[in-house]
C-alpha positions as CSV (number, residue, x, y, z in Angstrom):
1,X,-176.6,294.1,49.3
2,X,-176.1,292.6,46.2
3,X,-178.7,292.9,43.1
4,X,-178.4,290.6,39.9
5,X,-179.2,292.8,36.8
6,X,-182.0,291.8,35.2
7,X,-182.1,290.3,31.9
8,X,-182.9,292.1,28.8
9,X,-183.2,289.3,26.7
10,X,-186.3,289.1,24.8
11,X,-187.5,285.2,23.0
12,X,-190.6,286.6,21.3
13,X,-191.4,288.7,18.3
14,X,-195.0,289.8,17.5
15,X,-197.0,290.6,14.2
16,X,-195.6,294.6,15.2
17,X,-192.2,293.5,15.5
18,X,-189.1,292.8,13.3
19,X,-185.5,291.8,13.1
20,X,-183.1,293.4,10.4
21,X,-179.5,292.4,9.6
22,X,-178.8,296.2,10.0
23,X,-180.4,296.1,13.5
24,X,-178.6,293.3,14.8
25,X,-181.5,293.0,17.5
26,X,-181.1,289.1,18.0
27,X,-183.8,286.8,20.5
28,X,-182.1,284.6,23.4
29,X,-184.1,281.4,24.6
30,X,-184.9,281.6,28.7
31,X,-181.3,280.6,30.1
32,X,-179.3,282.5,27.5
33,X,-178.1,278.9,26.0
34,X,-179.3,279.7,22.5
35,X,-179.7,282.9,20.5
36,X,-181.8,283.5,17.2
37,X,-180.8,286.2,14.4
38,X,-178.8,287.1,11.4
39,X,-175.1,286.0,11.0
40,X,-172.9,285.7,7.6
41,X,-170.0,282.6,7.8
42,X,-166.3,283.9,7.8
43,X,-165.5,284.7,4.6
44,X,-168.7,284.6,2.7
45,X,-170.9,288.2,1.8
46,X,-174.4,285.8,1.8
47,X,-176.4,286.3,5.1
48,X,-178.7,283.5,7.1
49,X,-181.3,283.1,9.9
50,X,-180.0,280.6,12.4
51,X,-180.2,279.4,15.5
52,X,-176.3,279.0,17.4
53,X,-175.3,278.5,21.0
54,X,-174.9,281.7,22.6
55,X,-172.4,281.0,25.4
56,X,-169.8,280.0,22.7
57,X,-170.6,283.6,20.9
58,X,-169.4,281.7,18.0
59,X,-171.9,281.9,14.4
60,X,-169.7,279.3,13.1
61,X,-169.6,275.9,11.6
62,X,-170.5,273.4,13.5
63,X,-172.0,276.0,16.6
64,X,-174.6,277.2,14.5
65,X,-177.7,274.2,15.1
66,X,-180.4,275.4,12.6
67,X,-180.3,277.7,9.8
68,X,-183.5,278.7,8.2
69,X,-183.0,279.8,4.8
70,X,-179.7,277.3,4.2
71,X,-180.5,277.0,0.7
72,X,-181.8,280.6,-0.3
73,X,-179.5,282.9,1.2
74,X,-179.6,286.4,1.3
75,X,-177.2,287.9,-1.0
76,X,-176.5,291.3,0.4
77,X,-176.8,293.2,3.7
78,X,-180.6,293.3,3.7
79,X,-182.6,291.0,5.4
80,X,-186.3,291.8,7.5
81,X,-187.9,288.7,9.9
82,X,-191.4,289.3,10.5
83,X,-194.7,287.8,10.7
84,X,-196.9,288.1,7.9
85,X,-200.6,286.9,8.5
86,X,-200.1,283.2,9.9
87,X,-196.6,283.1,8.8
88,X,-192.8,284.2,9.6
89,X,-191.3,285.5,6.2
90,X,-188.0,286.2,5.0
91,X,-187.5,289.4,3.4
92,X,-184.2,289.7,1.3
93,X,-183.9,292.6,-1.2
94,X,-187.0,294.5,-3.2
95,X,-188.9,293.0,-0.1
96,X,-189.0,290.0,-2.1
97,X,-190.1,286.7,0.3
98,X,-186.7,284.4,0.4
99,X,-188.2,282.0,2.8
100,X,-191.6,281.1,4.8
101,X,-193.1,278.9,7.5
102,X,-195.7,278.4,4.3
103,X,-198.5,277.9,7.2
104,X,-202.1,277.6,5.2
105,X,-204.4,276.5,8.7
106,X,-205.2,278.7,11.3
107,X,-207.3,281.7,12.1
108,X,-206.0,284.5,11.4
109,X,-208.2,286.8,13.7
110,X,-205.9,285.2,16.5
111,X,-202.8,286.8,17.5
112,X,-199.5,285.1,16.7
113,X,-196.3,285.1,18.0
114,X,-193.0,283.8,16.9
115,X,-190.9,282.3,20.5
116,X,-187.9,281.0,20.9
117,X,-187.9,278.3,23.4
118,X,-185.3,277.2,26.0
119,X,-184.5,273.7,24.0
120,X,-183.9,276.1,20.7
121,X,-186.8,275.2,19.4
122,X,-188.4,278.2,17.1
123,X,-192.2,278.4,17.9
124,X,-194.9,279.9,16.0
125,X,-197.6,279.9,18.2
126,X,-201.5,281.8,19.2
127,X,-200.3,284.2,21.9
128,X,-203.0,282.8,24.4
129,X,-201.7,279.5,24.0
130,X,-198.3,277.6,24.6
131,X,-199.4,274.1,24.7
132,X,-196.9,272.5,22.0
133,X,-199.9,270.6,20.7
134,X,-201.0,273.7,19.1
135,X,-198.1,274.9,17.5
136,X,-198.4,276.2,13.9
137,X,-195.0,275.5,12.9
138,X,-191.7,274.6,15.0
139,X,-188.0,274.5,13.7
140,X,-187.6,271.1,15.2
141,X,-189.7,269.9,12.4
142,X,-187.3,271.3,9.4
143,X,-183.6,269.7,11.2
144,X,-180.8,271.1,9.4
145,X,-177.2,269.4,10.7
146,X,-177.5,269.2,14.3
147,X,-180.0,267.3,16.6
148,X,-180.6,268.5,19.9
149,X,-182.3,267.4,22.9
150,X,-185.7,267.0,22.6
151,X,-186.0,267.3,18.9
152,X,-187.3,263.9,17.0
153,X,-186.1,262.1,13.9
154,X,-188.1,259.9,11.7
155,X,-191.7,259.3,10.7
156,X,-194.7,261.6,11.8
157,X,-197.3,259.2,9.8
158,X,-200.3,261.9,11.0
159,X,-198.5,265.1,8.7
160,X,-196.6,262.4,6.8
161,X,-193.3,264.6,7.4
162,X,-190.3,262.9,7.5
163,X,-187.2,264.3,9.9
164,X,-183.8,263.8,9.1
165,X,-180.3,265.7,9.3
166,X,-178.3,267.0,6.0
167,X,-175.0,268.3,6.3
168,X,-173.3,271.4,5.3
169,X,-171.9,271.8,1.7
170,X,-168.7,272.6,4.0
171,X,-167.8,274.4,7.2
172,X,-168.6,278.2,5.5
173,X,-171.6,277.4,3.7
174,X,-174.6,275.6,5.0
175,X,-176.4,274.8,2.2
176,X,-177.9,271.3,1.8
177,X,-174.6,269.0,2.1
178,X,-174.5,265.3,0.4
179,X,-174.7,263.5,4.1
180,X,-177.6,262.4,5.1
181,X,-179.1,260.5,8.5
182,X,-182.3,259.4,8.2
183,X,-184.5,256.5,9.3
184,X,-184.9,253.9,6.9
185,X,-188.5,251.7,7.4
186,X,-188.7,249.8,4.1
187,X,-186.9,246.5,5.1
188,X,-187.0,244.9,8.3
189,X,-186.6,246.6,11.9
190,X,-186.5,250.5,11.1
191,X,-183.0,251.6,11.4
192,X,-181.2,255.1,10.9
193,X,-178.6,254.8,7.7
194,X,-176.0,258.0,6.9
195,X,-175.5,258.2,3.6
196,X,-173.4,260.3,0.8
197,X,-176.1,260.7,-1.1
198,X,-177.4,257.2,-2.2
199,X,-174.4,255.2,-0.9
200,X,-175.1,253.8,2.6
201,X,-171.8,254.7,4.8
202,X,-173.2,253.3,7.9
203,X,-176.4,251.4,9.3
204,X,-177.5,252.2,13.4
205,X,-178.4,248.6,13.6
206,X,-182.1,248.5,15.6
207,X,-183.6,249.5,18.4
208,X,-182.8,246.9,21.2
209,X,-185.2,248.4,23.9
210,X,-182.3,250.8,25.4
211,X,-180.1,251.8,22.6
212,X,-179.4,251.4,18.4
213,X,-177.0,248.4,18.2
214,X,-174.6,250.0,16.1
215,X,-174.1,253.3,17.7
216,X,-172.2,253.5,20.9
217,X,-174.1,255.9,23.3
218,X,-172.9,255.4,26.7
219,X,-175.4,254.2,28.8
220,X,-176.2,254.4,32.6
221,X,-175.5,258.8,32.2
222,X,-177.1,260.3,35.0
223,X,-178.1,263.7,33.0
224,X,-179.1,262.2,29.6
225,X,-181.8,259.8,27.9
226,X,-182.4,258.5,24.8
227,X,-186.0,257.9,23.5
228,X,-187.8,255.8,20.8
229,X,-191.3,255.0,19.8
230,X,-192.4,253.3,17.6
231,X,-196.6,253.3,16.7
232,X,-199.4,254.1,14.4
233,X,-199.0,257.6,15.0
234,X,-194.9,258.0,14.6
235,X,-191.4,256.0,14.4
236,X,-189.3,258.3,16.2
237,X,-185.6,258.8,18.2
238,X,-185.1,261.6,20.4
239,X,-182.9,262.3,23.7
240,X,-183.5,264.1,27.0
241,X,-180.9,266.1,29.2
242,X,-182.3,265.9,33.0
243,X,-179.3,267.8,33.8
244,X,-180.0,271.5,31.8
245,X,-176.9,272.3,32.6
246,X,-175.0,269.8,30.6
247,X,-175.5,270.1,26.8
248,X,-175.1,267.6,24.1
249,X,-176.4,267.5,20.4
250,X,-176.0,265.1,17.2
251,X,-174.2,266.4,14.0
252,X,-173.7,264.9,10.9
253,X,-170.9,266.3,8.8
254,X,-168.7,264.7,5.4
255,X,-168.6,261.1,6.4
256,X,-169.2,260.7,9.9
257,X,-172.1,261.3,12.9
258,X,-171.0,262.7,16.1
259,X,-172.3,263.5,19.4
260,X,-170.4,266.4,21.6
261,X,-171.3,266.9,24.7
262,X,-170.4,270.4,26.8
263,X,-169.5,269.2,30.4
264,X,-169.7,272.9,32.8
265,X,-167.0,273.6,33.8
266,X,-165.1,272.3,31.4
267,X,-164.8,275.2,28.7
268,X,-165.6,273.8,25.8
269,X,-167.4,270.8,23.4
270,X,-165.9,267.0,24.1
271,X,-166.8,264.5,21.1
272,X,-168.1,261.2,22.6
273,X,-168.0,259.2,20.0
274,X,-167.8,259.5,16.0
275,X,-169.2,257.1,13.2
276,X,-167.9,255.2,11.3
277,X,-165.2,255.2,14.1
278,X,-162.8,253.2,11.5
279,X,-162.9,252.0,7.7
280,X,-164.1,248.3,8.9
281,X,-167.5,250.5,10.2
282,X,-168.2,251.5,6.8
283,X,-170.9,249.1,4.8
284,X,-170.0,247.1,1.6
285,X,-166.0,248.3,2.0
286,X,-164.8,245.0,1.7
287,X,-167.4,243.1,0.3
288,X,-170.6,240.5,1.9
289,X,-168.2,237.9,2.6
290,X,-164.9,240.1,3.2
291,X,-163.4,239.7,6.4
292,X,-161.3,243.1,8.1
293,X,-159.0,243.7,9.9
C-alpha cells in the first residue's frame, strides 16, 4: 500500500526561532505554492527577504512577489530573521536592525508568531489567535511589484495607509522602481493611474459595477473574481481565485501593467493582457484634441 510522505514544510517562526542566510532554512505556505527566505538576484552580492513562487524554484525577476527590505539590502552574506518583542527585525551585519515591522501596539506578554499564509501573505499574529482582524502586521499591506489574489489596493481611511505597486529599479535589483499604480481619488470617480514617476502613462478608467473601463480583464472566468468597494471605511480593488489551483497575479514593470496567469498543466506563466497594449493607450501622446491611429 502506498503512503504519501509527509510534509516537512514549516510556515511559522516563533520568538525562539530564526532564519539565517547561512542556514538557508526557508518557510513554505500550506500547499507549497509560495516560499519565504533569503535569496540574492543573479549577478548581484546584496541579499533580500522575499516572498517567490516556489513551484517555479526560480528567486528571480519577476517570480519573486514581495521583497521586504527592497530598499536596504543586506550587503554581505549575513542576514538573521527573528522576532524581537512585538516585531520581526532584520538583522544585517554588527547585528545592526536593516528593516522592521515597526509595530508600537500590542501586548507584549502575548506570544507572537510570524506565519506565512497559503495566499503569501506574511502574518504577524498572537499565537492563540488567527482571525485576520487581529493581525499586527501583514505583507499585503507594504505591496512591492506584484498583486496577488486577495491582496487590496487603495485607501484604508481607518490606518490612513495607502496601497499601491512600485516596480523594480530593473530585473536584478528590486529596489523602489520609477512605475507606479496607484489609485487616484482627488478628481472625480477614483481611478487607478500608472505612472513614471509624475507623468501619467495610463488611467483604469472607473469602476462600472463589474470591471475598470480601461483595463481588459476577461470576464465570465469560472476560477477568478475581481472585487471593489468603495465606503467610509476603504476604496479598494482586489481579486479572488475560486479555483486554488490556477494562479494569477498583477505586476507592474518599466512602462506597462500585466496580469499572467499559470493555467496547471500548462508549465508555465501565460500574460493575458499588457497596458498600455499600444502607443495610442498612452495619455497626452498626441495631444487633448489629437486623433491616432
Amino acid at each position: 500500500q502506498f503512503h504519501p510522505a509527509l510534509s516537512t514544510y514549516v510556515n511559522t517562526l516563533s520568538s525562539s526561532e530564526s532564519l539565517t542566510i547561512s542556514s538557508k532554512r526557508t518557510l513554505v505556505s500550506p500547499g507549497g505554492v509560495f516560499e519565504l527566505g533569503f535569496f540574492r538576484p543573479s549577478g548581484r552580492s546584496r541579499s533580500y527577504l522575499g516572498i517567490w513562487y516556489k513551484k517555479n524554484s526560480w528567486k528571480t525577476y519577476p517570480w519573486v512577489a514581495w521583497v521586504a527590505n527592497r530598499d536596504s539590502p543586506l550587503s554581505n552574506s549575513i542576514g538573521t530573521l527573528k522576532i524581537s518583542g512585538n516585531n520581526l527585525v532584520l538583522l544585517g551585519q554588527s547585528n545592526n536592525t536593516v528593516w522592521s515591522t515597526n509595530i508600537t501596539r500590542g501586548n507584549a506578554r502575548s506570544p507572537v508568531i510570524a506565519e506565512l499564509l497559503p495566499n503569501g501573505n506574511f502574518v504577524m499574529r498572537y499565537s492563540n489567535n488567527r482571525d485576520p482582524s487581529g493581525f499586527l502586521w501583514q505583507s499585503f499591506d507594504f505591496p512591492t511589484d506584484t498583486l496577488l489574489p486577495d491582496m487590496k489596493l487603495g485607501y484604508d481611511f481607518k490606518t490612513g495607509r495607502h496601497r499601491f505597486l512600485t516596480s523594480w529599479r530593473s530585473y536584478d535589483d528590486p529596489s523602489s522602481g520609477n512605475y507606479t499604480y496607484k489609485l487616484d481619488i482627488r478628481r472625480g470617480l477614483p481611478e487607478f493611474i500608472l505612472m513614471n514617476g509624475s507623468y501619467e502613462i495610463q488611467r483604469s478608467g472607473p469602476w462600472n459595477g463589474i470591471e475598470f473601463s480601461g483595463i481588459p480583464e476577461v470576464q465570465g472566468l469560472n476560477y477568478m473574481v475581481y472585487n471593489y468597494t468603495e465606503n467610509s471605511e476603504e476604496i479598494a480593488y482586489s481579486f479572488h481565485m475560486t479555483n486554488k489551483s490556477i494562479h494569477s497575479r498583477m505586476l507592474v514593470s518599466d512602462y506597462t501593467l500585466n496580469r499572467f496567469t499559470w493555467i496547471p498543466p500548462s508549465p508555465g506563466w501565460l500574460q493575458f493582457w499588457i497596458l498600455p497594449t499600444d502607443v495610442c493607450d498612452s495619455l497626452y501622446l498626441c495631444g487633448s484634441y489629437a486623433y491616432c491611429d
